[in-house]
TIPALUM-22425 format. One line per 10 residues: number of its first residue (from 1); their letters; for each residue x, y, z of C-alpha. Coordinates in nm, 3 decimals. Example, Ala and Ser with C-alpha at 12.3 -4.5 7.8 and 13.67 -1.06 7.14 Angstrom:
2
1> as> 1.230,-0.450,0.780 | 1.367,-0.106,0.714
This chain:
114
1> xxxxxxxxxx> 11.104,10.765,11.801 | 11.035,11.044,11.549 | 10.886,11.289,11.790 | 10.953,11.615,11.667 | 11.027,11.552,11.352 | 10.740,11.659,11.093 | 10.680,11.411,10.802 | 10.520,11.505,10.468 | 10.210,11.379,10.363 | 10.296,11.050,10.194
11> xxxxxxxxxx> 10.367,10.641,10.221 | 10.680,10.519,10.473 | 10.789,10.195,10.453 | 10.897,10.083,10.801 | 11.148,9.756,10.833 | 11.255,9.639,11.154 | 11.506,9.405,11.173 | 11.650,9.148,11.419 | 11.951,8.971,11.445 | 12.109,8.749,11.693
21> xxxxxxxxxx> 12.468,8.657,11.810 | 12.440,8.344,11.580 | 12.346,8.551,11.285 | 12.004,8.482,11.277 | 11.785,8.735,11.141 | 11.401,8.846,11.162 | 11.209,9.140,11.024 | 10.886,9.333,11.001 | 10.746,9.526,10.729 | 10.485,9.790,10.779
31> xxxxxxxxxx> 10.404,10.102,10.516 | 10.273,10.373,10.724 | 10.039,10.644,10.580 | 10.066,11.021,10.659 | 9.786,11.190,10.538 | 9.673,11.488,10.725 | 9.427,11.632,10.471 | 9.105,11.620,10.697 | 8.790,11.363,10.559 | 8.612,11.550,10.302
41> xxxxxxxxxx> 8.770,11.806,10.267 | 8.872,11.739,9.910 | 8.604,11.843,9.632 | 8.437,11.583,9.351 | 8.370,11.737,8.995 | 8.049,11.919,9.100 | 8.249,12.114,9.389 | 8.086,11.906,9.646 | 8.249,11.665,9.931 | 8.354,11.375,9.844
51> xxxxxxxxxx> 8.172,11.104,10.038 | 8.282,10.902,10.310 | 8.376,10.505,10.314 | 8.598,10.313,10.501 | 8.753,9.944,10.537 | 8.759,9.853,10.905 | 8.785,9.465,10.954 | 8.815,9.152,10.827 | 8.645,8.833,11.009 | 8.820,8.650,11.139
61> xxxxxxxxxx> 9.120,8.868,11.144 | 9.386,8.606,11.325 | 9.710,8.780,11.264 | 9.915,8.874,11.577 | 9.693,9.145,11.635 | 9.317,9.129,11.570 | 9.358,9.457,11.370 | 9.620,9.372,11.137 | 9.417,9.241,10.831 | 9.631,8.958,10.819
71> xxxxxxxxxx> 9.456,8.581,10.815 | 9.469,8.262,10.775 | 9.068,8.269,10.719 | 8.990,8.223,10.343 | 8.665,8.211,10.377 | 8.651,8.575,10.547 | 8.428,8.866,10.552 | 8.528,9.202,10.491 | 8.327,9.506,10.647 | 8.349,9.845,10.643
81> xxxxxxxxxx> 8.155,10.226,10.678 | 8.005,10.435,10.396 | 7.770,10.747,10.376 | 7.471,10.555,10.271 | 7.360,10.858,10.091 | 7.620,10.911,9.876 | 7.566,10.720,9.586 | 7.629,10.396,9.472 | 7.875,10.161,9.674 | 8.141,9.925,9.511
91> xxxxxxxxxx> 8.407,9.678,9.656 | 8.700,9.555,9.458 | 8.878,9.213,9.590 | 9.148,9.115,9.353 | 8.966,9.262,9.072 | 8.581,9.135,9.121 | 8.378,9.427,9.175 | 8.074,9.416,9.370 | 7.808,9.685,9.337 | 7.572,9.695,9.633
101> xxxxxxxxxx> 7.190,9.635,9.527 | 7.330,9.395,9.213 | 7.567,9.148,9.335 | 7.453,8.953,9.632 | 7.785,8.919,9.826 | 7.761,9.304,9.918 | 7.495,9.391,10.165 | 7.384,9.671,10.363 | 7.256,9.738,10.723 | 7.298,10.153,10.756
111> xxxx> 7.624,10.275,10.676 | 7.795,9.962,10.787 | 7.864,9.724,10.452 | 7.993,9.358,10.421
């Protein structure tokens, strides 16, 4: 429990590790992301906001929880949020790029993209 203490802005890497009378052992990795630099607030080249996107899920996520990106889908979708009027949107997956209006694999419907 870290209540009260104050981290810095930054990457933690969390390891949790179990270990029975036998020896045994188990553990869990999990970096965890401070940032506490509200969205937008940080300024492009022409002094203006920097737009909003996001990556929320991943169908079918079937880790141990549905929100853990982890799956044994390889055939998945991945979806997210963008400010559709921010310019041009494109997705990297272990380096293809996709650019939304060229490559058909990236589509649209309002500011939700898969």
């Amino acid at each position: 429990d870290l209540t009260g203490t104050t981290l810095a802005d930054g990457t933690y890497a969390v390891n949790a590790k179990v270990t029975d009378t036998a020896g045994n052992s188990s553990e869990a990795n999990q970096d965890v992301v401070i940032d506490t630099t509200a969205p937008n607030d940080e300024t492009g080249p022409d002094g203006g906001a920097l737009p909003d996107v996001a990556i929320s899920r991943i169908t079918d996520d079937t880790g141990t929880l549905t929100s853990d990106f982890i799956t044994n889908d390889n055939t998945l979708k991945i979806q997210g949020q963008w400010s559709q009027d921010s310019g041009t949107l494109s997705v990297t997956v272990d380096s293809n790029v996709y650019v939304l209006g060229t490559d058909a694999a990236l589509a649209s419907n309002g500011d939700t993209w898969t």
